[in-house]
DRENKOLNU-377218 format. One record per residue (C-alpha): x negated, y, z. Coordinates in pm, whole numbers. Example, Ala and Ser with C-alpha at 12.3 -4.5 7.8 and 13.67 -1.06 7.14 Angstrom:
! DRENKOLNU-377218
<site X="-1230" Y="-450" Z="780"/>
<site X="-1367" Y="-106" Z="714"/>
This chain:
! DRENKOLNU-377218
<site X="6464" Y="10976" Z="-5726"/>
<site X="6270" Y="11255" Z="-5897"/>
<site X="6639" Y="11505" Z="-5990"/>
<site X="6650" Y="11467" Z="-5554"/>
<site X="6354" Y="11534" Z="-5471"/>
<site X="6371" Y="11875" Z="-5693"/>
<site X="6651" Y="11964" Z="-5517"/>
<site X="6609" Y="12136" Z="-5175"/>
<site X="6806" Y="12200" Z="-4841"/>
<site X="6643" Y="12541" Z="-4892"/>
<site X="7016" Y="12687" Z="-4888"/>
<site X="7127" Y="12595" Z="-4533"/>
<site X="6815" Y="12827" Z="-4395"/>
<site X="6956" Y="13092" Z="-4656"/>
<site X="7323" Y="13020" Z="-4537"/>
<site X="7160" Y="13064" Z="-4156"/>
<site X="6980" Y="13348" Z="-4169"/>
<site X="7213" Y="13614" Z="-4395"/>
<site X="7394" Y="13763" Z="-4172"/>
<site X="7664" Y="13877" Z="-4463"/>
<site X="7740" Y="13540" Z="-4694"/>
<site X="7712" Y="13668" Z="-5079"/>
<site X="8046" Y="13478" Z="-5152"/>
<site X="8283" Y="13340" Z="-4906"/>
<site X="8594" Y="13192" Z="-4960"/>
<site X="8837" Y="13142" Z="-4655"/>
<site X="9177" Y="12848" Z="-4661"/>
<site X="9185" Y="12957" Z="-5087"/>
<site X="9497" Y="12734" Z="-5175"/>
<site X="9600" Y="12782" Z="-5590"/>
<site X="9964" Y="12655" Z="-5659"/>
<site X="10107" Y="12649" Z="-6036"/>
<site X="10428" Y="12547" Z="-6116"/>
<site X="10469" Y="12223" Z="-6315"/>
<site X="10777" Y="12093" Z="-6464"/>
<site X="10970" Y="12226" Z="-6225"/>
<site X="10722" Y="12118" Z="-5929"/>
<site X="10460" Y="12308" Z="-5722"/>
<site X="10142" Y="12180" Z="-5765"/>
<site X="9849" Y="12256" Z="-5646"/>
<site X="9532" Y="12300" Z="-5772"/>
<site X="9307" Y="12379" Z="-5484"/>
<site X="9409" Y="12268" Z="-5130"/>
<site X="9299" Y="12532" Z="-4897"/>
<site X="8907" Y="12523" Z="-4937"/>
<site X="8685" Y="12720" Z="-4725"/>
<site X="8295" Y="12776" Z="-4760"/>
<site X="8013" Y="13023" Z="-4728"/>
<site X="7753" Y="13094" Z="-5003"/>
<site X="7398" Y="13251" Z="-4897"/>
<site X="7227" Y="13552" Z="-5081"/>
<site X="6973" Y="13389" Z="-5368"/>
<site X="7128" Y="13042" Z="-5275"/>
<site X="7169" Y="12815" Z="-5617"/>
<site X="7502" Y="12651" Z="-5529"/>
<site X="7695" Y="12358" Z="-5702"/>
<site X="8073" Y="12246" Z="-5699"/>
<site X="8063" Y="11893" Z="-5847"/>
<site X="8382" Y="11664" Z="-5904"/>
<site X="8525" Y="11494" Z="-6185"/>
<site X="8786" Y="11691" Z="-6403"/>
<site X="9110" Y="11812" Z="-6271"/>
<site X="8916" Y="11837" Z="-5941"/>
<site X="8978" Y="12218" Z="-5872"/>
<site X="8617" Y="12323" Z="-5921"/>
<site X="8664" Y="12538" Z="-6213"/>
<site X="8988" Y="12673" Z="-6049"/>
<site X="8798" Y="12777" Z="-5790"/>
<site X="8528" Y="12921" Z="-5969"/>
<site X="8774" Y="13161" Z="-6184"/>
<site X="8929" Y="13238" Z="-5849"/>
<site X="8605" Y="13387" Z="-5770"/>
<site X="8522" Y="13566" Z="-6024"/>
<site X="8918" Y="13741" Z="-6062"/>
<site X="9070" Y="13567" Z="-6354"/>
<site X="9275" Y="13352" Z="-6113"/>
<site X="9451" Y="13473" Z="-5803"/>
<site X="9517" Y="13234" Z="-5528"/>
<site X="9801" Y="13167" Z="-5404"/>
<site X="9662" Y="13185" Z="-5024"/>
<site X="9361" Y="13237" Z="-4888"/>
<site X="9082" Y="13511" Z="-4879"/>
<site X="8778" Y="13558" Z="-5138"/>
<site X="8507" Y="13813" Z="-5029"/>
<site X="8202" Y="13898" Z="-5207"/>
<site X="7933" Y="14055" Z="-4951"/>
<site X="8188" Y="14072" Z="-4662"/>
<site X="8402" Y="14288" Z="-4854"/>
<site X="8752" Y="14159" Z="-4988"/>
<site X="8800" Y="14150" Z="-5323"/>
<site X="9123" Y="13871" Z="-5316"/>
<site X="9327" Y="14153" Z="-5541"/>
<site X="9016" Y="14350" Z="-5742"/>
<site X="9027" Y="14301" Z="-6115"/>
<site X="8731" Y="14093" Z="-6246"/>
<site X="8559" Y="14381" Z="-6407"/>
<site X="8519" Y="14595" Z="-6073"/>
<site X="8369" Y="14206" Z="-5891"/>
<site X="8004" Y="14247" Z="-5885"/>
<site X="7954" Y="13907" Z="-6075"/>
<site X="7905" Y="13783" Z="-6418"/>
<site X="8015" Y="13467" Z="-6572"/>
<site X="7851" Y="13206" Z="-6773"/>
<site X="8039" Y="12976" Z="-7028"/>
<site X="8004" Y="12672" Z="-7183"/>
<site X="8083" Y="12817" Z="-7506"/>
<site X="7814" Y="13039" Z="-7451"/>
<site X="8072" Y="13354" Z="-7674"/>
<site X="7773" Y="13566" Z="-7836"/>
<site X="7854" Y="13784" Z="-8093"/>
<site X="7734" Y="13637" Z="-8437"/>
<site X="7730" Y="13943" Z="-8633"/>
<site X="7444" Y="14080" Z="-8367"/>
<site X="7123" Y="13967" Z="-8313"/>
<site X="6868" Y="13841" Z="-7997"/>
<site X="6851" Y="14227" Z="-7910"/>
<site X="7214" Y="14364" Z="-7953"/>
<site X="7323" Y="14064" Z="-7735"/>
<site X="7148" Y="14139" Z="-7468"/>
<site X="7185" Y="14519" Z="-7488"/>
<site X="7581" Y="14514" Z="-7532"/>
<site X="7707" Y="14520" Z="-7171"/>
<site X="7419" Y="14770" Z="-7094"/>
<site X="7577" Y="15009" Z="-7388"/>
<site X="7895" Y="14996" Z="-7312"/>
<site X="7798" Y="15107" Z="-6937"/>
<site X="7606" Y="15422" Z="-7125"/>
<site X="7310" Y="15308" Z="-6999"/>
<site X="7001" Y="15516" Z="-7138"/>
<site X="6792" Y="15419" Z="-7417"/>
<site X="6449" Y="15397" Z="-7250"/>
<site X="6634" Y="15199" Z="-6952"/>
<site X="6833" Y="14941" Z="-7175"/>
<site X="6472" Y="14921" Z="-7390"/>
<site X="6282" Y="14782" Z="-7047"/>
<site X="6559" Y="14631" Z="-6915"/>
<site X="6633" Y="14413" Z="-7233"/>
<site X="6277" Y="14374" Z="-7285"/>
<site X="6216" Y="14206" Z="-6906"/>
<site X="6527" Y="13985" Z="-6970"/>
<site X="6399" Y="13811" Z="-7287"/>
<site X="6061" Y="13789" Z="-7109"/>
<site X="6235" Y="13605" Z="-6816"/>
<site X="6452" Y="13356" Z="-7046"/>
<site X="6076" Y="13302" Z="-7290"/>
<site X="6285" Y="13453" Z="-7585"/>
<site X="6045" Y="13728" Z="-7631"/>
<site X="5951" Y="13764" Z="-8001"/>
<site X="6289" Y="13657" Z="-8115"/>
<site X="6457" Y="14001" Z="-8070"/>
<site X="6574" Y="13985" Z="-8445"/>
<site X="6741" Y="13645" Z="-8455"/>
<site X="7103" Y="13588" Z="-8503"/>
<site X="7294" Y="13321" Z="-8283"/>
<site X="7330" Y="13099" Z="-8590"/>
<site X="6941" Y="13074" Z="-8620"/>
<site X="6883" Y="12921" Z="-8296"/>
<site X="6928" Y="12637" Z="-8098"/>
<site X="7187" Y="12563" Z="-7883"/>
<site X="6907" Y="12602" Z="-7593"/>
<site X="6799" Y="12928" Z="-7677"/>
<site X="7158" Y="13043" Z="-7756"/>
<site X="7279" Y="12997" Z="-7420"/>
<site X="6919" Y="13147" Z="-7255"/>
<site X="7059" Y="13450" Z="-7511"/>
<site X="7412" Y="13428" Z="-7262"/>
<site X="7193" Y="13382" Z="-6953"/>
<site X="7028" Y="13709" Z="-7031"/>
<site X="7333" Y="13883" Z="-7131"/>
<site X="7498" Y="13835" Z="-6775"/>
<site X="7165" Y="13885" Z="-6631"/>
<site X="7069" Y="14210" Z="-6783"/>
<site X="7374" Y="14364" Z="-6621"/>
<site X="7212" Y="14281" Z="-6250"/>
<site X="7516" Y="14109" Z="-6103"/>
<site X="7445" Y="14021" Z="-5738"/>
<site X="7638" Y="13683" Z="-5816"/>
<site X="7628" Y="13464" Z="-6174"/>
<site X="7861" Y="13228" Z="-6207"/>
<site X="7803" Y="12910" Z="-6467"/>
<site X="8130" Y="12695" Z="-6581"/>
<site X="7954" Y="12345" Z="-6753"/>
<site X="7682" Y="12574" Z="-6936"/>
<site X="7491" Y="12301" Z="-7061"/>
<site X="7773" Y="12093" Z="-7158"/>
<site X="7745" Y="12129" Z="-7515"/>
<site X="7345" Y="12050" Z="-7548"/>
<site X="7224" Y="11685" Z="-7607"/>
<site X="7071" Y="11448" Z="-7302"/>
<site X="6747" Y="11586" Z="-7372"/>
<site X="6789" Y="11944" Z="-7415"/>
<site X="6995" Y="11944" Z="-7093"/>
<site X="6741" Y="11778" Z="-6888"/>
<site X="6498" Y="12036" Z="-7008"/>
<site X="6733" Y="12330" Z="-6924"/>
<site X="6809" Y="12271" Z="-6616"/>
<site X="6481" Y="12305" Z="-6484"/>
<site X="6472" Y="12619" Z="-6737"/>
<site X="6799" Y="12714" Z="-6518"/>
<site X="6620" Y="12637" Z="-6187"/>
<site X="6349" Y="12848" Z="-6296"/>
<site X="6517" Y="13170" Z="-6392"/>
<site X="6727" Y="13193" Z="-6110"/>
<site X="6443" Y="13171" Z="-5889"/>
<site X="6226" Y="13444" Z="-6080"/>
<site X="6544" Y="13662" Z="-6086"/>
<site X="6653" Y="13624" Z="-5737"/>
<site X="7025" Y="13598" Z="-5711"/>
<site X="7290" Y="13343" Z="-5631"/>
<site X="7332" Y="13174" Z="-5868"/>
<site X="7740" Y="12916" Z="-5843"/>
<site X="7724" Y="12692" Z="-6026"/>
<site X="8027" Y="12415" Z="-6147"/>
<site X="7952" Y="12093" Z="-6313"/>
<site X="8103" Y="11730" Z="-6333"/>
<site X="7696" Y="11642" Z="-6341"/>
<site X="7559" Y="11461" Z="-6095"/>
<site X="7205" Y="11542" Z="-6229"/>
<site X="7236" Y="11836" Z="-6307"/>
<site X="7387" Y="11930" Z="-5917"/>
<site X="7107" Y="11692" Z="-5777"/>
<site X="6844" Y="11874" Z="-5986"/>
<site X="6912" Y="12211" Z="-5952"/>
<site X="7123" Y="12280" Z="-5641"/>
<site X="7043" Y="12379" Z="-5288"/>
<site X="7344" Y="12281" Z="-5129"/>
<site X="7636" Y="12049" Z="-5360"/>
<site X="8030" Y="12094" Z="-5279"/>
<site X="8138" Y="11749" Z="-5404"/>
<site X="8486" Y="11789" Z="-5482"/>
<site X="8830" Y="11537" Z="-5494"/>
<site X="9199" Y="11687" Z="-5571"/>
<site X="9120" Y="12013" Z="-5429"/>
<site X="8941" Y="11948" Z="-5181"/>
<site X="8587" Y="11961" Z="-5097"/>
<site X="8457" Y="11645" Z="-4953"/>
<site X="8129" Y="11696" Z="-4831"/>
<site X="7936" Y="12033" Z="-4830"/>
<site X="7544" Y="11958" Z="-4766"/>
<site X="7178" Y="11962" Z="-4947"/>
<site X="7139" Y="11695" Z="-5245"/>
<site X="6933" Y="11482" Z="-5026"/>
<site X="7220" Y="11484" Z="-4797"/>
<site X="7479" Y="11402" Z="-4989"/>
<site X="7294" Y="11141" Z="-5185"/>
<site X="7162" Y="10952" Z="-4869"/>
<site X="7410" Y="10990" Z="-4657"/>
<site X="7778" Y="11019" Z="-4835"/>
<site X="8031" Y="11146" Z="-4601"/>
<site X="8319" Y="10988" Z="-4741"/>
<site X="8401" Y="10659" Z="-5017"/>
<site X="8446" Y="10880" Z="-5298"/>
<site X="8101" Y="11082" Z="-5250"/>
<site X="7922" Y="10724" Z="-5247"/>
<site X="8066" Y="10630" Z="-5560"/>
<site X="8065" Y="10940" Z="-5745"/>
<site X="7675" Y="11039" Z="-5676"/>
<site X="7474" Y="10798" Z="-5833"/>
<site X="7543" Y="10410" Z="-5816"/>
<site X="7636" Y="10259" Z="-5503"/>
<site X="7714" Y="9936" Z="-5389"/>
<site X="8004" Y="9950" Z="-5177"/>
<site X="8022" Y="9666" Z="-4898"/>
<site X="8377" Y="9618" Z="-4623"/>
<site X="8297" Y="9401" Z="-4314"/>
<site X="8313" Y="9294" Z="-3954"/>
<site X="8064" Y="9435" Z="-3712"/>
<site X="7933" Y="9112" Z="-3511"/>
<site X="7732" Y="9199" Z="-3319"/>
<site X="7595" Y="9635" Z="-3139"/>
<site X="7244" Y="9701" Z="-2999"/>
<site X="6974" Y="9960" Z="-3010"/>
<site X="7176" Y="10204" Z="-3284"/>
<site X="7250" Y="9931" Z="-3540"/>
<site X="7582" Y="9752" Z="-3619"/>
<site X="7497" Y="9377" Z="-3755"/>
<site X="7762" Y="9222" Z="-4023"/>
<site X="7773" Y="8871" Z="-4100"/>
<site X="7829" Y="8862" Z="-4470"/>
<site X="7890" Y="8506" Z="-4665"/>
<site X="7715" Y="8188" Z="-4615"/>
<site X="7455" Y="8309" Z="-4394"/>
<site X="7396" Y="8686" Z="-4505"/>
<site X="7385" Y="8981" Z="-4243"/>
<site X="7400" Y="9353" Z="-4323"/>
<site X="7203" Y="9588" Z="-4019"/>
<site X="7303" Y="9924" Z="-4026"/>
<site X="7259" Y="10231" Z="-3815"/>
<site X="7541" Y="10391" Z="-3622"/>
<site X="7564" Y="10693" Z="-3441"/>
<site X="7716" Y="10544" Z="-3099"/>
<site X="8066" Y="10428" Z="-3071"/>
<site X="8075" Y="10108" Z="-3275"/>
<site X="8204" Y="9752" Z="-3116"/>
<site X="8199" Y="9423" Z="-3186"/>
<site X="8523" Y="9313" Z="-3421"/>
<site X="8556" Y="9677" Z="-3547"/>
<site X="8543" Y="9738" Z="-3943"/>
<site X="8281" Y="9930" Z="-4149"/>
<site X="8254" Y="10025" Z="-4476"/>
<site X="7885" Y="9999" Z="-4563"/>
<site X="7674" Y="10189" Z="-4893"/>
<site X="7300" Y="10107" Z="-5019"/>
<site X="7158" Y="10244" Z="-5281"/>
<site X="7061" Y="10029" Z="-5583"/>
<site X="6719" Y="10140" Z="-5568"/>
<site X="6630" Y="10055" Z="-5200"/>
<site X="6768" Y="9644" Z="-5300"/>
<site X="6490" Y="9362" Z="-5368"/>
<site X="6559" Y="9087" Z="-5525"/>
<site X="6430" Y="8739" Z="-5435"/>
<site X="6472" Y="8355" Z="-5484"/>
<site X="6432" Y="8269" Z="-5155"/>
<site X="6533" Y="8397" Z="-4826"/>
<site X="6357" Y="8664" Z="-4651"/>
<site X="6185" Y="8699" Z="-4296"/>
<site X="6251" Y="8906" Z="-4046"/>
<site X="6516" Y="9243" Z="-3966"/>
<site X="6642" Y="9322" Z="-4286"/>
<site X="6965" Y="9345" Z="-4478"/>
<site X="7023" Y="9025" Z="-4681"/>
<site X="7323" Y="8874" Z="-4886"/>
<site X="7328" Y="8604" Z="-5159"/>
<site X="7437" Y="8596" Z="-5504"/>
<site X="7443" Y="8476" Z="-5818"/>
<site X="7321" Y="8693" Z="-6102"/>
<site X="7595" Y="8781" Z="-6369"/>
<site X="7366" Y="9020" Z="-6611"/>
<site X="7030" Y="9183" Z="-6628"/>
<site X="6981" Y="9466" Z="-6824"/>
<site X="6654" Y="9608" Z="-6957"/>
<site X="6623" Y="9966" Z="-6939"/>
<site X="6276" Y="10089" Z="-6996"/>
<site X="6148" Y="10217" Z="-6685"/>
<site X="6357" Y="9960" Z="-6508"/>
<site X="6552" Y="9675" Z="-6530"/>
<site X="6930" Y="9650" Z="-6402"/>
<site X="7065" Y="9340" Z="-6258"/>
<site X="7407" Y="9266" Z="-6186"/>
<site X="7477" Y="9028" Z="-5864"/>
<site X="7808" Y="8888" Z="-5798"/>
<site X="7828" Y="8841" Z="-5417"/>
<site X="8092" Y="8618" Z="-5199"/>
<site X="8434" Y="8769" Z="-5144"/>
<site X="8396" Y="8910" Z="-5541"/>
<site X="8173" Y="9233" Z="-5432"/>
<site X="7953" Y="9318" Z="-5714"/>
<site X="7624" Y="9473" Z="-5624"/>
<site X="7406" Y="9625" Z="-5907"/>
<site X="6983" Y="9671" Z="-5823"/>
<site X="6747" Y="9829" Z="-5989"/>
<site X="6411" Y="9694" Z="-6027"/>
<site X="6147" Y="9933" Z="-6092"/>
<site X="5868" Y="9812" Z="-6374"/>
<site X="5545" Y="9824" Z="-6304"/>
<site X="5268" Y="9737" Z="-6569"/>
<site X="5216" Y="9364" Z="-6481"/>
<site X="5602" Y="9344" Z="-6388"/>
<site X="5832" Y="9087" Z="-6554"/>
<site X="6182" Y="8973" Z="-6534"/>
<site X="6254" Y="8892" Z="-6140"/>
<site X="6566" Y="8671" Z="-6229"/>
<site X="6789" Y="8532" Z="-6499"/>
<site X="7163" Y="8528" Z="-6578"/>
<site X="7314" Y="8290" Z="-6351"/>
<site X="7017" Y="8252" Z="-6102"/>
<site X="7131" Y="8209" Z="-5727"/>
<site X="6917" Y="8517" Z="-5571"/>
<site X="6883" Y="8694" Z="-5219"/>
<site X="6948" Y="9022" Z="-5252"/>
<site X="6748" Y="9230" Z="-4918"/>
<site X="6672" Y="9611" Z="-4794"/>
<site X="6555" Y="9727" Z="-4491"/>
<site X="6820" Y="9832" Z="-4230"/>
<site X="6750" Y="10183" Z="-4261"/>
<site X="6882" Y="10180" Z="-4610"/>
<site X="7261" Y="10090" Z="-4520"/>
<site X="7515" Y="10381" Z="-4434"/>
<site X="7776" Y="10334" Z="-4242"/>
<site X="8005" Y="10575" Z="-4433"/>
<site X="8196" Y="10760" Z="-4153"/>
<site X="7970" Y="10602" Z="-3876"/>
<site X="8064" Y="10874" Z="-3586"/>
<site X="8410" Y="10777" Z="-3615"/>
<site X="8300" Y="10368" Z="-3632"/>
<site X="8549" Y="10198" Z="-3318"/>
């Protein structure tokens, strides 16, 4: 839980209190034309983005994100809709009079030019002067920690301090918006772990809003304030990481952030906020609801693998509990990953943290209870539960 707990619903306050959003997009649609067919791309989205606020659109490809994110920055031009930048419209200005740079994953230095020249390009071509491009340059590198590499040519770095080189490029230029398309797609597990936080850090120290577009659940739940999960052009939930992890406003949000078991029943029984589903030969489910719910009605339920023990026997008391039989267990280091195949052919997966005297909980083909507490379980849709 440690890439949530970076993140922060710091951007809602931000989105509150600016009275001018720094991007804002308003019913954008984007239609192409596609053997003969209209398609479209993005399906009338509409959000705000605060001044400083580090913002994600997340989705799997072909979602719409990076349509959207081009549509921002000029180099697409919807089809309907409004974009403004700073309450101003800039739906028909060209990208290069948009007061935003762009990020890419191909990072597109120049090779011939080193650390320095990089940095210093856009700044030159603006006729910038010398002593201003020599401490603006210089502040850059010292932001990015590539200070002392001024002389170094792209193909003598790293792929992480290549793309801090790009970071400081569109930096340098002081946009009052950066946008990132899958910047850290092309950097190993490791490296990309280490960057975002790198990523995190500079836009902080720099101050700016930072949009950023990934099909990364880690890297959104890491770095983001607030996450637009996106589906087919649409956004599906707009809300902090914590928000959208614990609570997932629709199917496709649960499954796409993290793991998460999935569970369809019956409500049996209402009282004091919770719904109670009986689930196989003698499980229950408790989970809260928001008002509305009735006895007979259907629920989709989500927990988190995380939040599930795992036990041989039944447990006591209010809690969530289902049995199974275990189909695979998995060692992964810090944890181990079990596999539970419930009644009615739901497969639940838990994670069992280790701890140092910790050992194997269960075995392939062991019949298990599988228990949380009630306020683990999310109704998914629960206001509109009947």
């Amino acid at each position: 839980m440690t890439e949530i707990q970076a993140g922060t619903e710091a951007g809602e306050a931000a989105s509150a209190t600016s009275r001018v959003p720094a991007i804002e997009l308003d019913g954008v649609v984007k239609e192409y034309i596609a053997h003969g067919e209209v398609v479209q791309a993005v399906k009338g989205v509409s959000l705000e983005i605060g001044e400083g606020e580090f913002f994600s659109m997340l989705g799997p490809s072909g979602c719409g994100k990076t349509t959207t994110m081009r549509m921002i920055a000029g180099f697409e031009d919807p089809s309907r809709g409004t974009v403004r930048l700073h309450g101003q419209d800039v739906t028909d200005v060209p990208p290069n009079k948009r007061d935003v740079n762009m990020v890419f994953q191909s990072y597109a230095l120049f090779p011939h030019m080193n650390v320095w020249e990089n940095v210093a390009f856009g700044l030159r071509r603006k006729r910038v002067p010398d002593q201003e491009i020599k401490r603006r340059v210089g502040e850059m590198l010292e932001i990015v920690d590539l200070t002392g590499r001024e002389r170094r040519r792209p193909r003598e770095m790293s792929g992480g301090q290549q793309q801090r080189v790009a970071l400081a490029r569109a930096l340098v230029n002081e946009p009052r918006a950066l946008l990132l398309d899958e910047p850290l797609g092309a950097l190993d597990l490791k490296l990309r772990q280490a960057m975002q936080i790198e990523l995190k850090r500079i836009q902080r120290e720099v101050g700016i809003t930072f949009v950023y577009v990934t099909h990364d659940q880690n890297e959104a739940l890491t770095m983001s304030d607030r996450i637009a999960v996106m589906n087919d052009g649409l956004v599906e939930q707009l809300a902090g990481p914590r928000e959208i992890y614990e609570r997932p406003a629709t199917k496709f949000v649960a499954g796409f952030i993290g793991t998460s078991n999935l569970l369809s029943g019956t409500v049996d029984q209402v009282g004091d906020g919770t719904a109670t589903l009986r689930y196989g030969e003698g499980g229950r489910v408790i989970v809260p609801v928001d008002g509305g719910a009735s006895a007979g009605g259907d629920v989709e339920v989500t927990v988190r693998p995380e939040k599930i023990r795992i036990s041989a026997d039944e447990p006591p008391g209010d809690v969530s509990a289902v049995r199974g039989t275990v189909a695979e267990v998995v060692y992964l280091g810090t944890y181990n990953s079990y596999s539970v195949d419930l009644a009615g052919g739901t497969e639940f997966t838990v994670f069992e943290q280790n701890a140092r005297d910790s050992s194997i909980t269960a075995e392939r083909g062991d019949s298990v209870w599988l228990w949380w507490q009630p306020q683990h379980s999310y109704a998914i849709g629960s206001r509109h539960v009947s």
